[in-house]
Structures are given as structure tokens and as C-alpha cells.
Phi, psi and omega in degrees: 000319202277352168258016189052031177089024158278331181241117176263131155263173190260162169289121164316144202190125168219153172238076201341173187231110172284018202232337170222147164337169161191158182238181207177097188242141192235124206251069186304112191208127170187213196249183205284132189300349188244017156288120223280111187268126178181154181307174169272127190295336171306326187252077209220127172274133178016234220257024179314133176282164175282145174265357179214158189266118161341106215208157170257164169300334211264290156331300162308324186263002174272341189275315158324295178304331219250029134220217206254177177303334182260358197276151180275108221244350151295341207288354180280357201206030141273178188249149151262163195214129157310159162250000000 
């Protein structure tokens, strides 16, 4: 969101070792919950629309839980843009 879709990030993906152990550690880290989610206006080109509708983190992560790992966890907080 915050490049206006020019940088996708990718789905996290391991590939088990059946023959050795793995630890596996999980880091919960993110802004303040009424912090405000929107592209950053430096990479925002002349007079380019936002591909999303402005949302706080406290929205995105009730919208995260509250789907699944394959699910597309921005499509609730695009924008549609007419042609």
C-alpha cells in the first residue's frame, strides 16, 4: 500500500527438511493500532491516484485474522477505479 502497488510483496513458503529438526520463531511487530495506512506522497507521481483507500492498522489486522492465509488481505481496502 504504502508504494502504490509498485513493490509486491511475496508469501512466506518453506520447504521441510524431513531428516532435520527446524525451530520456527514468530516476531509480532507493527505501528501504533489508529495509525494511519496510505501510499507515501513522496512516491506518489504528479497527479497519480492511490490504489487504496486510506485504513489504520487496527482495520487491517481485524481484516487479517479474520481471514484465511490465501486470502488476499488488501482486496478489502482497494480502491476500484472505473476505465
Amino acid at each position: 500500500v504504502m508504494t502504490n502497488g509498485r513493490f509486491k510483496s511475496v508469501k512466506h513458503r518453506v520447504v521441510a527438511n524431513g531428516t532435520k529438526s527446524r525451530v520456527s520463531m514468530i516476531y509480532f511487530g507493527g505501528p501504533p493500532l489508529s495509525e494511519k495506512i496510505a501510499p507515501l506522497p513522496a512516491l506518489m507521481q504528479g497527479e497519480e491516484d492511490s490504489l487504496y483507500k486510506e485504513f489504520t492498522w487496527f482495520e487491517y489486522k481485524k481484516s487479517a485474522f479474520n481471514s484465511r492465509l490465501s486470502d488476499n488481505r488488501l482486496g478489502l481496502f482497494e480502491k476500484i477505479i472505473a476505465s
